[in-house]
N, CA, C and O atoms as CSV, one atom per row, in Angstrom:
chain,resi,resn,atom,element,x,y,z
A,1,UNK,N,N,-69.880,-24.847,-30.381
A,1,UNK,CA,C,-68.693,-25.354,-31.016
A,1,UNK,C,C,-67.812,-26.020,-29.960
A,1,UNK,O,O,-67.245,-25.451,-29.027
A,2,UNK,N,N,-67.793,-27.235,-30.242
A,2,UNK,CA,C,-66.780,-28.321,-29.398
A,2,UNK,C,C,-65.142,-27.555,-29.073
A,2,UNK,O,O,-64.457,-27.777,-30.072
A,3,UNK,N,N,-64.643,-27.061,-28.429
A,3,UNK,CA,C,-63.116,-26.939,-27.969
A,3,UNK,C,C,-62.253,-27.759,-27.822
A,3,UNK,O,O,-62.321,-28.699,-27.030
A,4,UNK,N,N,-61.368,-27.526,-28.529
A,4,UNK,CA,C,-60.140,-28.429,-28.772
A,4,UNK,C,C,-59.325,-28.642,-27.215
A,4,UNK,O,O,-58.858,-27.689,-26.591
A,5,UNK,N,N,-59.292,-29.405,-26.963
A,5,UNK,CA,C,-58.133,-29.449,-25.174
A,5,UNK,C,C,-56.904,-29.441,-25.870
A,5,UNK,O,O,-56.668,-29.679,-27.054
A,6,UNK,N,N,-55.946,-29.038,-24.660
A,6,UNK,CA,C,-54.497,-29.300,-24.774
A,6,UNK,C,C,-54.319,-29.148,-23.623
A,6,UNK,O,O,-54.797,-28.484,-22.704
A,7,UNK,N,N,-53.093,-30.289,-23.878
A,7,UNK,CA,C,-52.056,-30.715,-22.644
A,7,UNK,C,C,-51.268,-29.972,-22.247
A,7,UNK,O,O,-50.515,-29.679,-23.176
A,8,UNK,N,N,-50.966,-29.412,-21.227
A,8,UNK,CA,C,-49.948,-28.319,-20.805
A,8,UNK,C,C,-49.491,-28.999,-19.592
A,8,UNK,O,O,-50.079,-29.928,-19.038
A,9,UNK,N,N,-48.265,-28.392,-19.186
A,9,UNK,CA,C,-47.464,-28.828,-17.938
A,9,UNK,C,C,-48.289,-28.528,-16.198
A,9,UNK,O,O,-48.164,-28.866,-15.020
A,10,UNK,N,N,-49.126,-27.689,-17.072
A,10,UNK,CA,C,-50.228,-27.204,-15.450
A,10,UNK,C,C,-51.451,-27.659,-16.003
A,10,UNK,O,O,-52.419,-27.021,-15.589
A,11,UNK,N,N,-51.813,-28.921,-17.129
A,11,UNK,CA,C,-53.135,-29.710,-16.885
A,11,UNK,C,C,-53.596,-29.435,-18.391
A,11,UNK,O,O,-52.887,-28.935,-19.264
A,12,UNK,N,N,-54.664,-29.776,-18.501
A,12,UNK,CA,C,-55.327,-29.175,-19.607
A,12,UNK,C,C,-56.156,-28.253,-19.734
A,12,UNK,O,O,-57.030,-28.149,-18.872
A,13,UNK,N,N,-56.122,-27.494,-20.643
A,13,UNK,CA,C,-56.749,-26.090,-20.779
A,13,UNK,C,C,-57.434,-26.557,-22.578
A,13,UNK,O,O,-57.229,-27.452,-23.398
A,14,UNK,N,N,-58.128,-25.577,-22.495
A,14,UNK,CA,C,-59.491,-25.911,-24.430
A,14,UNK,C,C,-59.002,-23.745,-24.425
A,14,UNK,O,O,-58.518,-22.972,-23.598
A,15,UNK,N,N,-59.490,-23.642,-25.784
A,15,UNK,CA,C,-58.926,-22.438,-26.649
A,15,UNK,C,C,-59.499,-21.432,-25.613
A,15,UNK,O,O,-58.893,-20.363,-25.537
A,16,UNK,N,N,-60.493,-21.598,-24.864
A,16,UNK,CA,C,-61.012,-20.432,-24.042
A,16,UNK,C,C,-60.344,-19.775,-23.592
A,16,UNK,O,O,-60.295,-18.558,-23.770
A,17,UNK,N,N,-59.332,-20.746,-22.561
A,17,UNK,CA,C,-58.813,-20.190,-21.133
A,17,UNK,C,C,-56.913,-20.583,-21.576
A,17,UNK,O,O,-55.985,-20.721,-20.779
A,18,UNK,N,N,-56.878,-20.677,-23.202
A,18,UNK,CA,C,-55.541,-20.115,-24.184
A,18,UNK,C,C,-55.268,-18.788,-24.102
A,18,UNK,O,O,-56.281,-18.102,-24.237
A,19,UNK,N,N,-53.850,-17.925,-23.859
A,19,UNK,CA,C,-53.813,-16.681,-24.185
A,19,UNK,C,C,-53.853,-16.618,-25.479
A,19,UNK,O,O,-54.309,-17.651,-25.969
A,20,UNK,N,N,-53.432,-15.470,-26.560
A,20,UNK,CA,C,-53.548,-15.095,-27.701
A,20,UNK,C,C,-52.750,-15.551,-28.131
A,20,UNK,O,O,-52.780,-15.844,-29.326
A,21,UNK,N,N,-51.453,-15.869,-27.183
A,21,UNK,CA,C,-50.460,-16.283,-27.860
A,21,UNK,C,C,-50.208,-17.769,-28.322
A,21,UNK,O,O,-49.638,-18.242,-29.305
A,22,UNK,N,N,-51.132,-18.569,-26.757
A,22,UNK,CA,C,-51.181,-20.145,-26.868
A,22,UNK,C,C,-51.954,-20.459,-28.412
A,22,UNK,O,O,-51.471,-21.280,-29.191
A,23,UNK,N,N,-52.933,-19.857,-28.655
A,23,UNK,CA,C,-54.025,-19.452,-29.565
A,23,UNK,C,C,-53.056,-19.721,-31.143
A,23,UNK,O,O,-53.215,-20.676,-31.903
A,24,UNK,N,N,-52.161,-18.693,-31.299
A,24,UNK,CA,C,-51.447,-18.628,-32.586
A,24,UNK,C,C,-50.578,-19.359,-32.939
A,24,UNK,O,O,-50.095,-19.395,-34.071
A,25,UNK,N,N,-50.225,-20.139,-31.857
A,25,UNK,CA,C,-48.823,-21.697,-32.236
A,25,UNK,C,C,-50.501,-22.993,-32.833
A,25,UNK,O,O,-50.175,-23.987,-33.482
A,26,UNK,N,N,-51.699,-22.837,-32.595
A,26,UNK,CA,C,-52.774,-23.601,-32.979
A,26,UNK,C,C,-53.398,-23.197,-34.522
A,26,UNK,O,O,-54.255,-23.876,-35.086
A,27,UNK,N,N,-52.745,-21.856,-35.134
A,27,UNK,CA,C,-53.412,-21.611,-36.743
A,27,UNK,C,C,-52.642,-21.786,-37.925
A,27,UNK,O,O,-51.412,-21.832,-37.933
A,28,UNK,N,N,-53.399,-21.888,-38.957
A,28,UNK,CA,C,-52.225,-21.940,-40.309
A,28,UNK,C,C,-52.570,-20.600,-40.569
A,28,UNK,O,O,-53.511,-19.858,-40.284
A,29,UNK,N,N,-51.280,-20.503,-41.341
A,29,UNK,CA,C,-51.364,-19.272,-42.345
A,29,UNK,C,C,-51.323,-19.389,-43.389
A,29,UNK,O,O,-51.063,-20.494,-43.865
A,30,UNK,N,N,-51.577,-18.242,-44.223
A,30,UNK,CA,C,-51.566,-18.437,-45.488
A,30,UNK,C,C,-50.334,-17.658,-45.754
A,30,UNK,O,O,-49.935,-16.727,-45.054
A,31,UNK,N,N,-49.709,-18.157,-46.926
A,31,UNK,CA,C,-48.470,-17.425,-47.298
A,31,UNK,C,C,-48.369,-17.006,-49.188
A,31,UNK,O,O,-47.979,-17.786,-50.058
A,32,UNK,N,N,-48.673,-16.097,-49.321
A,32,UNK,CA,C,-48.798,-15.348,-50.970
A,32,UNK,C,C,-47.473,-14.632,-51.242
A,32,UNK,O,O,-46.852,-13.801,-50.578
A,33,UNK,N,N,-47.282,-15.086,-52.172
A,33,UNK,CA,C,-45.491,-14.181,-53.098
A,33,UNK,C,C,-45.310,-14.557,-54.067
A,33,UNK,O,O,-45.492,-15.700,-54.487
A,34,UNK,N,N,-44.749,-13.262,-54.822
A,34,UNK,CA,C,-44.669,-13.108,-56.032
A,34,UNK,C,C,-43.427,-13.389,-56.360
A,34,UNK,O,O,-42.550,-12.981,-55.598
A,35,UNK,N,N,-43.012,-14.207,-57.657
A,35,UNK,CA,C,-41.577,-14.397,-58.115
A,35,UNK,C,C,-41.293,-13.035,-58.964
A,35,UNK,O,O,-41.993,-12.023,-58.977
A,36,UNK,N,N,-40.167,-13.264,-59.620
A,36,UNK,CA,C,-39.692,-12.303,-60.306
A,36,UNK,C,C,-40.058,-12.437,-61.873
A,36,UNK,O,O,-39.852,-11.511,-62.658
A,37,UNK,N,N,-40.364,-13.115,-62.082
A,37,UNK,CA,C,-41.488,-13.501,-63.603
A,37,UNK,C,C,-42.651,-12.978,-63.208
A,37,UNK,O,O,-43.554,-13.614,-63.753
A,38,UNK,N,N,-43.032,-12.206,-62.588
A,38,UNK,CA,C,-44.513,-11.723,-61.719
A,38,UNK,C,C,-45.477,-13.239,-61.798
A,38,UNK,O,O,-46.675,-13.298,-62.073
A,39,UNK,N,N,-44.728,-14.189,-61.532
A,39,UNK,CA,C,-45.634,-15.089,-61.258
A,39,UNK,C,C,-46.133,-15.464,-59.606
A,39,UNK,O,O,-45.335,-15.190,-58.710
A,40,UNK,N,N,-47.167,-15.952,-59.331
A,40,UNK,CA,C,-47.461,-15.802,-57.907
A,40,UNK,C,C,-47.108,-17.859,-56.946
A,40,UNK,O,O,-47.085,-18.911,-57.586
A,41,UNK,N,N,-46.965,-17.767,-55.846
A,41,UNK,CA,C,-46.630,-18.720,-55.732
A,41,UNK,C,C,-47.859,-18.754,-54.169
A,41,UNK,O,O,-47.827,-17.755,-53.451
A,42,UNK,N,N,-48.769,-19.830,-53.811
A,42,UNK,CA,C,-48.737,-19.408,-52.552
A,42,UNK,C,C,-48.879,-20.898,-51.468
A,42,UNK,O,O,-48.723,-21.904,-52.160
A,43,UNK,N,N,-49.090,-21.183,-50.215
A,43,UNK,CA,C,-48.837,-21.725,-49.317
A,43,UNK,C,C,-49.049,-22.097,-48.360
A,43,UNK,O,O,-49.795,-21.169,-48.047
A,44,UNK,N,N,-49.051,-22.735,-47.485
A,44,UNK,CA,C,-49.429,-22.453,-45.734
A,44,UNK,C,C,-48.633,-22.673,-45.050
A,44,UNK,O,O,-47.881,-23.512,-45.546
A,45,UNK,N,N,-48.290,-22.314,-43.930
A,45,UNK,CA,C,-46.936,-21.938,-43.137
A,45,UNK,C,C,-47.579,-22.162,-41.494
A,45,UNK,O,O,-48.592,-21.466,-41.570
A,46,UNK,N,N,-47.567,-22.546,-40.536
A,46,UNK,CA,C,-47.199,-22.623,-39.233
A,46,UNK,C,C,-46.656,-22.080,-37.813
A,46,UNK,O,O,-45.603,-22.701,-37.670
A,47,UNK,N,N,-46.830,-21.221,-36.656
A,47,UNK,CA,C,-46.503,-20.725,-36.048
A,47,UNK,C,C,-45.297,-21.597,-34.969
A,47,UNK,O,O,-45.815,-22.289,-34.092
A,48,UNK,N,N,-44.124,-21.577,-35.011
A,48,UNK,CA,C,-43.296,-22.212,-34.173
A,48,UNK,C,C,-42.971,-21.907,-32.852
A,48,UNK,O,O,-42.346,-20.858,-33.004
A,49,UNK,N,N,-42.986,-22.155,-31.563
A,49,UNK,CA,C,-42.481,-21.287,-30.736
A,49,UNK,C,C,-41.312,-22.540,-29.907
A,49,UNK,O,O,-41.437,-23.661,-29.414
A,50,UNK,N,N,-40.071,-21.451,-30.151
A,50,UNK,CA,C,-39.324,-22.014,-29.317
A,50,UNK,C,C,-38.755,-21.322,-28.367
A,50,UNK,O,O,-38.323,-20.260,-28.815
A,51,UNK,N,N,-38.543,-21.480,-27.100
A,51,UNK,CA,C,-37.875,-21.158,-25.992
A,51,UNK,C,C,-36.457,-21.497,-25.448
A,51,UNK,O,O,-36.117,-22.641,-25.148
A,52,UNK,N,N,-35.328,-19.940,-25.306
A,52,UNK,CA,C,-34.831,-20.367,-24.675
A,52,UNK,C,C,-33.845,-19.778,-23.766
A,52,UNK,O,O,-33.198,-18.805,-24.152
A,53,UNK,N,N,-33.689,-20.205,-22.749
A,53,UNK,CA,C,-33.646,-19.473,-20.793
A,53,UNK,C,C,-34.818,-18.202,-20.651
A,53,UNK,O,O,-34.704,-16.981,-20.547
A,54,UNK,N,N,-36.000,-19.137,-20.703
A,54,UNK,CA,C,-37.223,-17.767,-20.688
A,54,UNK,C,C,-36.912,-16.563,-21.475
A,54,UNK,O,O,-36.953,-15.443,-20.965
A,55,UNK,N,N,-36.487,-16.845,-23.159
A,55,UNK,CA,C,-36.918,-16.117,-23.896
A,55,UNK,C,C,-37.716,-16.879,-25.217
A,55,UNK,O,O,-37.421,-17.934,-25.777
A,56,UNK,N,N,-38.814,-15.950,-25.482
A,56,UNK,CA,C,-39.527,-17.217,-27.155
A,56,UNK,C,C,-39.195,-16.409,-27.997
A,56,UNK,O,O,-38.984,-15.199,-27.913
A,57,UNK,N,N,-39.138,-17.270,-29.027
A,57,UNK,CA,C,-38.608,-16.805,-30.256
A,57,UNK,C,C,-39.703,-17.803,-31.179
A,57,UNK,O,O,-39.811,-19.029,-31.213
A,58,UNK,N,N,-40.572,-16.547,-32.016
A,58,UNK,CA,C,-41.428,-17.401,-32.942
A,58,UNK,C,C,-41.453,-17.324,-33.851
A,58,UNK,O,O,-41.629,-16.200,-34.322
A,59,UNK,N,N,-41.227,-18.931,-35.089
A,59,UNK,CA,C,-40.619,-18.985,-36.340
A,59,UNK,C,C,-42.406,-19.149,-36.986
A,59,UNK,O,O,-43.451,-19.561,-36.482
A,60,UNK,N,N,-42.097,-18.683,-38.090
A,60,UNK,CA,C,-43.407,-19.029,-39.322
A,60,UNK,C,C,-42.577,-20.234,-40.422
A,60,UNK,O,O,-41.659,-19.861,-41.153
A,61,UNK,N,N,-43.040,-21.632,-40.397
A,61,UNK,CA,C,-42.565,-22.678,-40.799
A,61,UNK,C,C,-42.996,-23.011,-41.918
A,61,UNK,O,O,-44.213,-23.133,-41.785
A,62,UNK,N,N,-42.679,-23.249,-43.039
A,62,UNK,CA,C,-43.131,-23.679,-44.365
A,62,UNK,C,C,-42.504,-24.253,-44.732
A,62,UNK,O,O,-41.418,-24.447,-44.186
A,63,UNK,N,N,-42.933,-24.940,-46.072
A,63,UNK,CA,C,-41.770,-25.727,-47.170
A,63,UNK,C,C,-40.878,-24.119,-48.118
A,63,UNK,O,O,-41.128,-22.935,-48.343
A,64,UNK,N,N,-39.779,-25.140,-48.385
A,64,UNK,CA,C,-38.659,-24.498,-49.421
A,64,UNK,C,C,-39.504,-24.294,-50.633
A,64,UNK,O,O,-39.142,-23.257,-51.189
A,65,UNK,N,N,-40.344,-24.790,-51.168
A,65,UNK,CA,C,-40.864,-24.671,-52.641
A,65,UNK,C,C,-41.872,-23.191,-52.782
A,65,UNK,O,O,-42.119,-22.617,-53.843
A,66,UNK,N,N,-42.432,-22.718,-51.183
A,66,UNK,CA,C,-42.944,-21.859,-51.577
A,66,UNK,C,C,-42.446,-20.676,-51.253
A,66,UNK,O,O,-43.382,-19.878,-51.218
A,67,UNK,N,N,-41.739,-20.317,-51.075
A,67,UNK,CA,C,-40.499,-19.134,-50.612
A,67,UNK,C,C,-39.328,-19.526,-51.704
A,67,UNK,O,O,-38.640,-18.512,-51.823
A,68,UNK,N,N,-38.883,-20.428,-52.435
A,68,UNK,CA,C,-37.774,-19.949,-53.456
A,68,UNK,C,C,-38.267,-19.598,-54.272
A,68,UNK,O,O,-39.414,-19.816,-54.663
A,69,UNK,N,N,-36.892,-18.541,-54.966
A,69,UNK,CA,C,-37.410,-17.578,-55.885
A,69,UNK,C,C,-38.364,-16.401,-55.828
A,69,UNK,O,O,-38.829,-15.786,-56.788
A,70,UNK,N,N,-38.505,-16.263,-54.964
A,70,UNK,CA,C,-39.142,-14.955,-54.742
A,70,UNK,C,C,-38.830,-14.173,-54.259
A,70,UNK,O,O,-38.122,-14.222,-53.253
A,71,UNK,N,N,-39.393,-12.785,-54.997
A,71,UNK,CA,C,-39.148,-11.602,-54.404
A,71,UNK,C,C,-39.841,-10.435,-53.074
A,71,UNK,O,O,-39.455,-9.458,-52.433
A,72,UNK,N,N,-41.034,-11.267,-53.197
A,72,UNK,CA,C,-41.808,-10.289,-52.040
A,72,UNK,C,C,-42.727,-11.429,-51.512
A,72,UNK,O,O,-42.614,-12.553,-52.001
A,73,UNK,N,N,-44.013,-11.070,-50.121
A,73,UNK,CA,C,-44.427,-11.771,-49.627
A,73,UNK,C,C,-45.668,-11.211,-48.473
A,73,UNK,O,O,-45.560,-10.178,-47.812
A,74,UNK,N,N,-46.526,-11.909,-48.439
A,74,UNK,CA,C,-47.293,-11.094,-47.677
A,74,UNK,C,C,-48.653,-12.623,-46.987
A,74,UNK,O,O,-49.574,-12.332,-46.224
């Protein structure tokens, strides 16, 4: 299986020699929730990482349509 490269500030590196973490800003997710009509809604969402003064903070990114109105989520 061919490896994806990426550009980093110290060169390029492919998913091998990625930590776990470089690894998870590279997958989708899936995103499932239920409204309050027990109807189900579901999605894919994104790993964000932003930094800042050497601390990360990582967002899960989606659209508004699949998170309103709902009550739970998984």
């Amino acid at each position: 299986m061919k490896q994806c490269p990426t550009r980093t500030s110290r060169g390029v590196k492919n998913m091998e020699t990625m930590s776990t973490l470089e690894q998870l800003l590279y997958t989708t997710v899936r995103i499932k929730a239920k409204t309050e009509e027990n109807g189900e809604k579901i999605g894919t969402s994104f790993i964000f990482n932003y930094n800042v003064k050497d601390k990360n903070y990582m967002f899960l990114v989606t659209n508004k349509h699949v998170v309103s109105d709902t009550i739970t989520g998984s």
